[in-house]
N, C-alpha and C positions, 0 to 999 in steps of 0.2 A: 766130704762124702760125694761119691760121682754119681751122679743118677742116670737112670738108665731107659735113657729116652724110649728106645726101643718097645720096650716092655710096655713103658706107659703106654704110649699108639697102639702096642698091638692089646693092649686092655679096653683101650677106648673103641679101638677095632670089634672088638667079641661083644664088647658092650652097644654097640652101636646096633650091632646085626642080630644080636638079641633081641631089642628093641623095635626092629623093623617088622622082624620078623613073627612076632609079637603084634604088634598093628596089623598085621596083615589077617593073622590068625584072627584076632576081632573084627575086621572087616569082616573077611569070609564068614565068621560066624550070622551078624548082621545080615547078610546077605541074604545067606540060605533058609535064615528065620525067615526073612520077608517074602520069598520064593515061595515055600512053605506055606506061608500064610495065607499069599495070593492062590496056591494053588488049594487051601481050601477052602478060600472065599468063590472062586470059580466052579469047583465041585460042587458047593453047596448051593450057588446062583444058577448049575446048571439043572439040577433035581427039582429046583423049585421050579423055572420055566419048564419044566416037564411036566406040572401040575397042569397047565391050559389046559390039554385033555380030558381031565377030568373033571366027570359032572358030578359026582358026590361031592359035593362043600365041604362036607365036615370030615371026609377022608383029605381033601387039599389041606385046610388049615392044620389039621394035623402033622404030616408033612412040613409044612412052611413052618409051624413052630420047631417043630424037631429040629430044622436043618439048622435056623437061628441059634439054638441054643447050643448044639454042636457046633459051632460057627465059634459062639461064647468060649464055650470049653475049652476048644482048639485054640486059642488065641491065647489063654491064659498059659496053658501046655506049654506053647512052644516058647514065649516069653519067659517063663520058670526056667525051661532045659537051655533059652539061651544065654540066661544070666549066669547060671552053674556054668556053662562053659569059658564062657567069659573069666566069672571069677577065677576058674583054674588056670586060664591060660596070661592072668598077671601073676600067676606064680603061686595064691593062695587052696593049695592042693588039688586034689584030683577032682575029677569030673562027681563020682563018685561019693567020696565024702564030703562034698558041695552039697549034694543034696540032701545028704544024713546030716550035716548039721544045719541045710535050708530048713528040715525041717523039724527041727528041735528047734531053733529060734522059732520057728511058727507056732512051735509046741507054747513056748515064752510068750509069744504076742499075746496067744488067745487065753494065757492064765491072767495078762495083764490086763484086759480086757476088750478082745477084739473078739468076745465070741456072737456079737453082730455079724460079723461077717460072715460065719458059720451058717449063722442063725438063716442071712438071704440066701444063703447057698441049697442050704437042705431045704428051705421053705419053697425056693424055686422048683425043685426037684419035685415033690409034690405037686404044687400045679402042673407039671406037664407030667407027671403021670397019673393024677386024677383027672387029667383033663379038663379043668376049672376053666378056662378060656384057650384061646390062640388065639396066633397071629391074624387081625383081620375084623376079629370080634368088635364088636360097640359093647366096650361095659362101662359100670360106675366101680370105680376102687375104692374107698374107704369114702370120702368126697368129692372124688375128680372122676368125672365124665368125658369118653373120649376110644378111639378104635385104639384097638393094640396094634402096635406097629412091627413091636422086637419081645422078645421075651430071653434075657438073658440069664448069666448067672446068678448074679445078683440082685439084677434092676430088672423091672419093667415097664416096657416106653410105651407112654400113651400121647396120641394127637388129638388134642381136641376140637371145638369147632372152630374158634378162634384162631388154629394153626397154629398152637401153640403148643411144642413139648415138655409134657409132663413124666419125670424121670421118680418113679418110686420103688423103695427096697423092697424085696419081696418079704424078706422079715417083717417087714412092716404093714402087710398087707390082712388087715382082721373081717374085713366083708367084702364082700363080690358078687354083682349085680348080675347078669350077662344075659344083655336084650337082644342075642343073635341065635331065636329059637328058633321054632316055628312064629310065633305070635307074641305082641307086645300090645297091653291093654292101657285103651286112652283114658283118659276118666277125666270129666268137665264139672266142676262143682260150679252152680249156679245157684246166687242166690237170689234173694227175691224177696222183696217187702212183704210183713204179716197183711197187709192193708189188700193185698192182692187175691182171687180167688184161685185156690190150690186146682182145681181142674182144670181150670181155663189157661195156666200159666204150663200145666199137664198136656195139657195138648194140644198147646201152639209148638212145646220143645219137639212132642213125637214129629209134629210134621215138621219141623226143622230137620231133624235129625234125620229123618226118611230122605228128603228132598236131596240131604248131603249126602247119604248112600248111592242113593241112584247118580247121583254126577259125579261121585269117587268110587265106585268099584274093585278101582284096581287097585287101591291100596287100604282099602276096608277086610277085614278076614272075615266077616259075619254083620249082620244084621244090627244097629243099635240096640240099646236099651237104656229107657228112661226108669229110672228108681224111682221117682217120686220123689219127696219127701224124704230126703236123708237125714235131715237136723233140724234142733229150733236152735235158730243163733242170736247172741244178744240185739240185734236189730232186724235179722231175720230170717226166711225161712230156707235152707239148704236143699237145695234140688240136686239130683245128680246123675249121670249121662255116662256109662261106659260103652268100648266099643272096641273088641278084637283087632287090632290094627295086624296090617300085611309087616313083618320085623322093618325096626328102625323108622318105621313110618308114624308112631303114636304120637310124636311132638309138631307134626306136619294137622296131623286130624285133631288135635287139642286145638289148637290155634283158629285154624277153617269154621271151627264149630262155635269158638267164641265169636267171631268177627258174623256168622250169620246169625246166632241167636241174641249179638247185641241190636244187628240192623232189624231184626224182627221185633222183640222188645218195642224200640222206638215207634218203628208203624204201629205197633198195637197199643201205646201210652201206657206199656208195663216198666213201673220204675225199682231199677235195682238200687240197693240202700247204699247210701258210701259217709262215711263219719264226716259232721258237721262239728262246728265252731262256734259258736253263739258268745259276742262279747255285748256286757250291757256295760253302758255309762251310769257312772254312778250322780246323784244329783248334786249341785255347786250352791 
């Protein structure tokens, strides 16, 4: 049998430039997604820097969350349309029916159990159209405390004090704090041995707490107040001290207030209670 050289080459020829042609086609795909991306990573970077201008706060953060999460959405988009293309262009059918069957397999995932993902999708959606936080806010999420940074599709990124990124599903998100109002309320529980006399211990705190207004002003919203007498506790007696803090300032004025109404305490020989240990030796 003669073979036929010819043919073969000009097979591996067609095949060859198929092939190429093919790469190419995925490059360029690759490409133009990333184009794409950048140009609405830049759009969106550029609306934000437009925010400067604006003195309304809470019209900025609104804004800067919208853009983020557009940001989100666009990302997932263009990744979706470039994998459909991709797949047709190895040959596994049209652009088209790419994504009627992408999304019957997705139909698939989420009866298998991926309707978490659902679940942060539409949960996110909600917070940015109830307006629960943005971008910028200082909240607490469930137990993690820390400014929003991003609000995406699914996750939400918080940085804490630590500088540490905290990444949670929004599905997953059942309480929400959001200390970025007008005013955040300090509050000092002091306590104070029964042994002590309740007025006197009443109004060393007032002039503590006054003396602290007048040297922090600017980050007080209002005037102390001394409760009194908040509790009997098992050793003793619960004092307590709230005090309108200027936002995000309340854990700056908690602190301030302890560190003067300890050093006053000591000058005036008022002792707060702290759990003792009593070991006796037994006789030999």
């Amino acid at each position: 049998m003669t073979v036929n050289w010819n043919a073969i080459a000009e097979d591996l020829k067609l095949d060859m430039t198929s092939l190429i042609i093919m790469v190419i086609g995925i490059f360029i795909t690759l490409i133009l997604a990333k184009i794409v991306l950048t140009i609405l990573t830049k759009a969106t970077n550029r609306v934000i820097a437009k925010t400067e201008g604006i003195d309304d706060e809470r019209k900025v953060k609104e804004i800067v969350t919208s853009m983020t999460l557009l940001r989100s959405v666009g990302r997932y988009t263009i990744y979706f349309a470039a994998t459909c293309i991709i797949i047709n262009q190895l040959g596994f059918g049209t652009a088209l029916s790419n994504i009627v069957t992408a999304a019957g397999v997705g139909a698939l995932i989420i009866s298998l159990g991926a309707q978490s993902i659902i679940k942060d999708v539409i949960a996110g959606a909600f917070i940015m159209f109830e307006r629960q936080y943005g971008v910028g806010d200082f909240v607490k999420i469930n137990e993690h405390e820390g400014t929003a940074t991003s609000l995406a599709m699914r996750c939400t990124y918080l940085k804490n004090w630590k500088g540490q990124q905290i990444i949670i599903p929004n599905g997953q998100i059942t309480t929400v704090i959001n200390y970025s109002g007008e005013f955040n309320m300090a509050i000092v529980e002091v306590p104070v041995a029964y042994e002590e006399d309740p007025d006197r211990v009443f109004a060393i705190l007032k002039d503590v707490t006054e003396k602290y207004y007048q040297e922090n002003k600017e980050i007080c919203f209002e005037e102390p107040n001394v409760l009194g007498i908040n509790s009997f506790d098992e050793s003793s007696l619960g004092f307590s001290i709230t005090m309108k803090a200027v936002k995000r300032n309340h854990y700056k004025i908690q602190r301030g207030l302890r560190v003067l109404v300890k050093k006053r305490f000591d000058e005036e020989g008022i002792s707060i209670p702290f759990s003792q240990i009593v070991v006796h030796n037994g006789d030999k």
